[in-house]
C-alpha positions as CSV (number, residue, x, y, z in Angstrom):
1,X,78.0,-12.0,172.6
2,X,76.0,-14.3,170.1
3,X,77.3,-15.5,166.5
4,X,75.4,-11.8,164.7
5,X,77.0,-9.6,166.5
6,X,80.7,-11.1,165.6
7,X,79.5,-11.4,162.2
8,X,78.0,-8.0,161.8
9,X,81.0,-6.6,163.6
10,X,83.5,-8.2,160.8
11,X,81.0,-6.8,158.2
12,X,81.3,-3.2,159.1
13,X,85.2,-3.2,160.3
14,X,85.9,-4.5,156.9
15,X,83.1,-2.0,155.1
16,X,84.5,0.6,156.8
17,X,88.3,-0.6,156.3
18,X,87.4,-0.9,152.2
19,X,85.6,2.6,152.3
20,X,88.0,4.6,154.4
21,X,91.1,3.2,152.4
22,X,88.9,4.0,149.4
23,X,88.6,7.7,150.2
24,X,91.8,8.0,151.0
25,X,93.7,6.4,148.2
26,X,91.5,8.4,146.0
27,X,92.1,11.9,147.9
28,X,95.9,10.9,147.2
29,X,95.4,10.1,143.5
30,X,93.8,13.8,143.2
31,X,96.8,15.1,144.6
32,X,99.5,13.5,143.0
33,X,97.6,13.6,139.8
34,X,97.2,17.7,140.1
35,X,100.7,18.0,141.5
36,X,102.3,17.3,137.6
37,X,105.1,15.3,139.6
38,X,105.8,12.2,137.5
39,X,107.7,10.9,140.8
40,X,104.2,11.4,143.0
41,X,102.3,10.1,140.5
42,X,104.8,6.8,140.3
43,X,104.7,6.2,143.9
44,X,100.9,7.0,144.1
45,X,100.5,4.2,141.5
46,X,102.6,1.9,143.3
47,X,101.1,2.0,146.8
48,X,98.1,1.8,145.1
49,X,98.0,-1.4,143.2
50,X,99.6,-2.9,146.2
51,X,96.5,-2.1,148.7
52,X,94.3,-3.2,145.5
53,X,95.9,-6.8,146.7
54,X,96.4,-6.3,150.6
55,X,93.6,-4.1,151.5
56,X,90.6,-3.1,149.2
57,X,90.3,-7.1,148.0
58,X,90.5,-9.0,150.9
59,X,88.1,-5.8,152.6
60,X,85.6,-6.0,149.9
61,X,85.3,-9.5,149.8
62,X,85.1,-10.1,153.2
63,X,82.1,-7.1,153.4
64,X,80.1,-9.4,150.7
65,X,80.7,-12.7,152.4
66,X,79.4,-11.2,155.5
67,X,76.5,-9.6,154.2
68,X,75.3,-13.0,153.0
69,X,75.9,-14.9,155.8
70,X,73.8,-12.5,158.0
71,X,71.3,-12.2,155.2
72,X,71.3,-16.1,154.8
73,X,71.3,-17.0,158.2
74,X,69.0,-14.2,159.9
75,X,67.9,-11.8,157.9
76,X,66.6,-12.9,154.7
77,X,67.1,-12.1,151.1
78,X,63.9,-10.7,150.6
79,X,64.1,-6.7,151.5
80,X,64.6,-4.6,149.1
81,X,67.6,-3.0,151.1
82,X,69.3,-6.3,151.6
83,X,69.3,-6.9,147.7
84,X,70.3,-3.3,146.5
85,X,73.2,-3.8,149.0
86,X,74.5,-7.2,148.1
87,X,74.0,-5.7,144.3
88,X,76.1,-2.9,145.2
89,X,78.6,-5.2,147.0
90,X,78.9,-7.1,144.7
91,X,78.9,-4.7,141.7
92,X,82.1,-3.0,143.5
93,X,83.6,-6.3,144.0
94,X,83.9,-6.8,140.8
95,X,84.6,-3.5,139.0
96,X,87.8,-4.1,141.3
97,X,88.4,-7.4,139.7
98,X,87.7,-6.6,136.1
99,X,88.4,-3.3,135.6
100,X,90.5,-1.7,138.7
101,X,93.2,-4.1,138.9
102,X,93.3,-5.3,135.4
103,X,93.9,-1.4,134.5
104,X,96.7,-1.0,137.5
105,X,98.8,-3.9,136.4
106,X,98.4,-2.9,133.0
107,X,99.9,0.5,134.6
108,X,102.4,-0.9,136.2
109,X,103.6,-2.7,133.1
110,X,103.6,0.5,130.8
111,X,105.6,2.3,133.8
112,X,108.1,-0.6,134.0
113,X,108.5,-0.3,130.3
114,X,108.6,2.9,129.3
115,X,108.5,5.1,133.0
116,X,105.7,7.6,133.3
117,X,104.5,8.8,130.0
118,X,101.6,10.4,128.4
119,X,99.7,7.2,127.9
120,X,100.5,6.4,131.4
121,X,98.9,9.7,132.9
122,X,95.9,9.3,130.4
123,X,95.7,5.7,131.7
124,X,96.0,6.6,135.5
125,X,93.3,8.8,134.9
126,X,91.2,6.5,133.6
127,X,91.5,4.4,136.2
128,X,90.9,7.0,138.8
129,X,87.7,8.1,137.1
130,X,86.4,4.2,137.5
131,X,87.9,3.9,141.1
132,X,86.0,7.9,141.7
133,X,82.6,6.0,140.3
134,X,83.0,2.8,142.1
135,X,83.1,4.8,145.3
136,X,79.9,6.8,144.3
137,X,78.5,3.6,144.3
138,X,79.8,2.3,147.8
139,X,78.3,6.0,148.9
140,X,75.1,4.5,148.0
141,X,75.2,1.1,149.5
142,X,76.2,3.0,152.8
143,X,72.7,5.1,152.3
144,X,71.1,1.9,151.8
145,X,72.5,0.0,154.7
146,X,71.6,2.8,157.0
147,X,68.3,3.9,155.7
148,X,67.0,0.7,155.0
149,X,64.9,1.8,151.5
150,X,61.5,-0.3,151.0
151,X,59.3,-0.3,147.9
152,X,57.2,2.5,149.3
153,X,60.6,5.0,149.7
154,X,60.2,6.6,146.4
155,X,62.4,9.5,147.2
156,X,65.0,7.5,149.1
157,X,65.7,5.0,146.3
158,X,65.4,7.9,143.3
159,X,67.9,10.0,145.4
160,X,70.8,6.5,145.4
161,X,69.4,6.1,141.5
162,X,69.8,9.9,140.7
163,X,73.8,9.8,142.6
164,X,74.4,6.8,140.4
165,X,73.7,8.2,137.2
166,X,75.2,11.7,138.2
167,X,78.6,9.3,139.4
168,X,78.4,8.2,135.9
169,X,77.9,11.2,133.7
170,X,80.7,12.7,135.8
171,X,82.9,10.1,136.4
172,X,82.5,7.9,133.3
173,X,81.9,9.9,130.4
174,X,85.0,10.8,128.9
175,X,85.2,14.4,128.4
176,X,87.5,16.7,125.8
177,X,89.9,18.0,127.1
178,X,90.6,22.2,126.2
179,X,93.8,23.0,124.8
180,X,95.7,25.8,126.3
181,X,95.3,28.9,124.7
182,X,97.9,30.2,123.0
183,X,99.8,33.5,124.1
């Protein structure tokens, strides 16, 4: 076995750990945030912000390191699929660092304060509408690892720009809420 194939092995075991976790953890936020249980929605919290530090960080960081050490030492940075990928890596990365866990601790503080509130389930959902876009986003940079886009891919790289921008106008966009209709 040569020095790419253990590196590309740790890159996909940790894309795969980072994605997989994501879906999950986000599949359980659905859940508990549709169940109305403050308890579930407590807990849910709690395990979350606690992979954000054991799990999705270390995962996602060692995924970017990776993919620039085999870009660096044999691929190259000059394909177009290699630089949407460590853009999407990276962007991830850091919507993790500056918003994802930033938002959880300040969670974690408000429940620790007051318990679960209405400000609190506003803010959980928040942070699961971010965490639901960031993994749009990772959905893409899988597509572009595996198809490999060039310059002359039109349809390819409009499809991963057109499942951005619908992530974001459905994920991102605040929307109003309806009020209950009154019996």
């Amino acid at each position: 076995m040569d020095w790419y194939s253990i590196v590309k092995l740790v890159h996909v075991t940790s894309a795969i750990l980072w994605l997989g976790g994501g879906f999950v953890v986000i599949l359980v936020s659905v859940r508990a945030q549709r169940s109305g249980d403050p308890h579930s929605l407590l807990v849910n919290m709690r395990n979350t912000a606690s992979l954000g530090t054991i799990l999705f960080m270390p995962a996602s960081l060692a995924t970017l390191a990776t993919g620039i050490l085999l870009a660096a030492l044999w691929i190259g940075f000059s394909d177009l699929w290699i630089m949407i990928g460590l853009a999407g890596a990276a962007s991830t990365f850091l919507t993790g660092v500056l918003f994802l866990k930033p938002v959880g601790d300040r969670l974690t503080a408000m429940v620790a304060k007051d318990g679960v509130t209405p400000a609190v389930i506003e803010e959980g959902g928040r942070l699961l509408r971010i965490a639901k876009f960031d993994y749009t986003v990772m959905l893409v940079i899988i597509a572009d690892m595996v198809l490999k886009p060039t310059a002359s891919d039109p349809a390819i790289l409009g499809a991963m720009g057109a499942l951005i921008v619908a992530g974001a106008l459905l994920f991102l966009v605040p929307r109003r809420e309806t009020p209950p209709i009154a019996a």
